[in-house]
C-alpha positions in Angstrom: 44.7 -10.9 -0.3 41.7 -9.2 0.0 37.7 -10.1 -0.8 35.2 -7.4 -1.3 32.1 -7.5 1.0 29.1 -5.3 0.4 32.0 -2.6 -0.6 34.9 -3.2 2.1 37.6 -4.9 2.2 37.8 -7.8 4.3 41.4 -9.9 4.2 40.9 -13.4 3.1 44.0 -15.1 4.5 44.4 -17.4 7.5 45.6 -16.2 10.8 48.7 -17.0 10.4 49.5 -15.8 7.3 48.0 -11.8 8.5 50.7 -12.9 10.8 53.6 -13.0 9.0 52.8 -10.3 6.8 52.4 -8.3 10.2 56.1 -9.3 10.9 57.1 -8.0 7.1 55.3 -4.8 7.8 57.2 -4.3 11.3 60.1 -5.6 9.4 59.5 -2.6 6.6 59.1 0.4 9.5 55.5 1.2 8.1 52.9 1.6 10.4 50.0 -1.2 10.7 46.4 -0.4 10.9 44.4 -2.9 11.9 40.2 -3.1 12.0 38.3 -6.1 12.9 35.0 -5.7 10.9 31.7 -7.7 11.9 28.2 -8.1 11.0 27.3 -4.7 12.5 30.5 -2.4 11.3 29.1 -3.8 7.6 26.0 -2.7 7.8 27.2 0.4 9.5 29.2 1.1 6.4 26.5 0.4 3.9 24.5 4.2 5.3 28.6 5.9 6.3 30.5 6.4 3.5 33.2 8.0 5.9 33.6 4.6 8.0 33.5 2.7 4.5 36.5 4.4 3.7 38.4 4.0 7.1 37.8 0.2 7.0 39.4 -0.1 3.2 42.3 2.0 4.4 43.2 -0.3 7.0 46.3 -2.5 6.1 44.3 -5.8 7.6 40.9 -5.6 8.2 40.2 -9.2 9.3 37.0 -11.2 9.3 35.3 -10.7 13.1 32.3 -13.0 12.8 30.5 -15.7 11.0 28.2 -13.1 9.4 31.0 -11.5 7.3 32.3 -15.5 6.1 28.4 -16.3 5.4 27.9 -12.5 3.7 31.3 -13.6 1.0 30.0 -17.0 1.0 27.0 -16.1 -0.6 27.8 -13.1 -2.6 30.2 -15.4 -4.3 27.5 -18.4 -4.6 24.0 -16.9 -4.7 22.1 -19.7 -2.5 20.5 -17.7 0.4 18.5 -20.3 1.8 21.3 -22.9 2.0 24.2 -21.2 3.1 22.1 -19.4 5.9 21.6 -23.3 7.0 25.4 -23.8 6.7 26.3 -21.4 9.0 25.5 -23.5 11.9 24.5 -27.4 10.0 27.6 -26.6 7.9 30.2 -24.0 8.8 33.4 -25.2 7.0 31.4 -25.3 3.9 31.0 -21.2 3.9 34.9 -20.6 4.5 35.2 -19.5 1.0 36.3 -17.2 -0.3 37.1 -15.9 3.5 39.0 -19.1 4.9 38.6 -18.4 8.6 36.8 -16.5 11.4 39.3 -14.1 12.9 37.5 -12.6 16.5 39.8 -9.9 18.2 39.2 -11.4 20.9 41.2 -14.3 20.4 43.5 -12.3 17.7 44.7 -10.0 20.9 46.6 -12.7 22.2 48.6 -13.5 18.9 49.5 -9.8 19.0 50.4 -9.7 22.6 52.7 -12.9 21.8 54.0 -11.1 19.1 54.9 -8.5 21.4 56.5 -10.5 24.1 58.2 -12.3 21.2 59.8 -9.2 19.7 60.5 -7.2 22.8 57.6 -4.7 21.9 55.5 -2.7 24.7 51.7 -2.7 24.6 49.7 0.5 25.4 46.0 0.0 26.4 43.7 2.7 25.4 39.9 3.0 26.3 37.7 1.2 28.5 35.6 1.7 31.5 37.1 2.7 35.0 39.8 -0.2 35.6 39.0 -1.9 32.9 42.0 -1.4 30.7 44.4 -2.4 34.1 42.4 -5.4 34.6 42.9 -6.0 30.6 46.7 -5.5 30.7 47.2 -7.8 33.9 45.6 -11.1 32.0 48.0 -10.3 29.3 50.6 -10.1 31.4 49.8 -13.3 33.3 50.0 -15.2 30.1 53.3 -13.5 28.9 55.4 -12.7 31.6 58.2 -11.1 29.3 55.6 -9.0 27.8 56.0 -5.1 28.4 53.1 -2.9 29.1 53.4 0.6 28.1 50.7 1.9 29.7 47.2 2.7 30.0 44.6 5.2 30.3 41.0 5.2 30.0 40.2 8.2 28.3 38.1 9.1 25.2 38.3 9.8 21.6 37.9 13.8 22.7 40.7 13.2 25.1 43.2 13.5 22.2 45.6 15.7 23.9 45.7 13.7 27.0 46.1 10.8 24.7 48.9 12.2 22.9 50.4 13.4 25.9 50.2 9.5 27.8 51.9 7.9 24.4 54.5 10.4 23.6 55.6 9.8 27.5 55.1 5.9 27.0 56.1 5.5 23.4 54.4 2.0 23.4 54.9 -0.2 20.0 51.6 -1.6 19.9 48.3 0.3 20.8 45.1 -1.3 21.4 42.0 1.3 21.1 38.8 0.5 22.5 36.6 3.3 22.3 33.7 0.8 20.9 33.3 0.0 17.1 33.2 3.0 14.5 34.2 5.7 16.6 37.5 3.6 17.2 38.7 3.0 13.9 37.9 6.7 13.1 40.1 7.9 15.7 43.1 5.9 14.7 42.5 6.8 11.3 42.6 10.0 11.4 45.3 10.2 14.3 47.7 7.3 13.2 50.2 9.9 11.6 50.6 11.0 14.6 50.9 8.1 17.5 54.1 7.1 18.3 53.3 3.7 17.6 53.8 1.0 15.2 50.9 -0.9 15.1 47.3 0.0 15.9 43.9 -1.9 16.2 40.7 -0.9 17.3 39.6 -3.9 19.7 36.0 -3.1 21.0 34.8 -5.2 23.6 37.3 -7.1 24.3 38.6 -5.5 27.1 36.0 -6.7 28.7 36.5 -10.0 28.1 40.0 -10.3 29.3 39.4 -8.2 32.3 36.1 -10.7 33.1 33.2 -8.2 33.1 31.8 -10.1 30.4 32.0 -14.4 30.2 33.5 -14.6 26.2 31.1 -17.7 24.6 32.0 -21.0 24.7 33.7 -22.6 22.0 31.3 -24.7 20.7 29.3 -21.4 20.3 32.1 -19.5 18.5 32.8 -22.5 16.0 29.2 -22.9 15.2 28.9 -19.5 14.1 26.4 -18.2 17.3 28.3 -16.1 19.0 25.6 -13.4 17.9 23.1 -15.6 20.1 25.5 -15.7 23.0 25.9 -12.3 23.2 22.0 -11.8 23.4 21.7 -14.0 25.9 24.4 -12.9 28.1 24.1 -9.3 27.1 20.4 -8.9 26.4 19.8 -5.1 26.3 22.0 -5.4 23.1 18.7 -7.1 21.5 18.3 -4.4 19.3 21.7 -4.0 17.9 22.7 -7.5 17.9 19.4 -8.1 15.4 20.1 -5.1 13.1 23.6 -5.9 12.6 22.1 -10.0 12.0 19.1 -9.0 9.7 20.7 -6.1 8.1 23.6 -8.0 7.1 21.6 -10.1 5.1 18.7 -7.9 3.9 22.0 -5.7 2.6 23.5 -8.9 0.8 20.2 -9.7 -0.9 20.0 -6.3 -2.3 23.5 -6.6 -3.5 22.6 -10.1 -5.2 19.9 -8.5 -6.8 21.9 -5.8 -7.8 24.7 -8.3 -9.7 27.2 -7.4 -7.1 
């Protein structure tokens, strides 16, 4: 089931339940495209028509961040003031009609048990220098049975050294990170053709599980500040972070005023 936010798609299911209807797509031989939309990627859309449409032609576009919970939340409800106080005073309260945050971060690892599960390999794609080794190893720690693929560190312009590493590797699950937009663009409009079953476009977190970057604690992520984390451990992001923050809800007022 899907809820619209400021014109995407965004799933409105639990984890578990994008889950199982993961393992009924595998089940069905039809390839899985994954995004993980957040408070920036939303605003992104609202000036990209292009990315708009990649986002609602993903199969599960899951809920990366409090922003897009808060953005349903008060689409649906029309209080501004209050539900931006719920977010951290109140945070259960906004989980409707989106019941739960879904960070790929932590939704990698659900994959990769997946994977390990089901005998499926895991290609890494993206990432800086090592990164995408050093990513594949902490997998791999936590599920020995799991299979990596491979990995390579290329580009989106790389695309026939891409196709060239996954025709060799034939890897069931691919991981993209080429960083938000251009990633989800890329498997769009190459999915047909990647020998894959399943792909997601996973952003930063390669970083996190190869360490460059400390993910926030979890009393961070569950009250909804994980935006304020990654300004203060990241703070040359300042500018981004707040755009994709104060645009998310300058662009939800102007849909409330709108009627939307």
């Amino acid at each position: 089931m899907k809820t619209n936010v400021l014109g995407v798609e965004i799933n409105a299911d639990t984890k578990n339940t994008i889950i199982f209807l993961i393992k009924k797509l595998l089940g069905e031989n039809r390839k899985i495209f994954i995004a993980t939309p957040y408070s920036e990627m939303l605003v992104a859309a609202q000036k990209d028509s292009e990315f708009k449409n990649v986002l609602n032609a993903a199969d599960f576009a899951i809920p990366d961040g409090i922003g897009v919970l808060w953005a349903a939340h008060y689409l649906k409800t029309r209080k501004l003031i209050s539900s931006l106080f719920s977010i951290i005073f109140r945070p259960k309260s906004i989980r409707d009609p989106i019941p739960e945050k879904i960070s790929g971060s932590n939704f990698v690892w659900d994959l990769a048990g997946l994977a390990a599960d089901r005998g499926y390999s895991i290609f890494l794609l993206g990432g800086f220098g090592n990164t995408g080794q050093l990513a594949a190893a902490k997998l791999k720690s936590k599920f020995p049975h799991l299979r990596i693929a491979g990995t390579f560190n290329g580009g989106p312009d790389d695309r026939q050294e891409i196709m060239r590493h996954l025709t060799e590797a034939r890897p069931d699950f691919l991981f993209v990170a080429f960083g938000p937009i251009r990633q989800e663009k890329w498997i769009y409009n190459n999915l047909p053709d990647l020998p894959v079953k399943l792909a997601i476009g996973l952003g930063g977190t390669f970083d996190y599980l190869a360490g460059n970057r400390p993910p926030a604690p979890r009393f961070w992520a569950q009250t909804g500040l994980e935006w304020l984390w990654r300004l203060i451990t990241q703070p040359w992001r300042v500018l981004r972070i707040l755009k994709g923050v104060l645009g998310l809800i300058w662009y939800s007022f102007k849909a409330r005023l709108r009627g939307q």
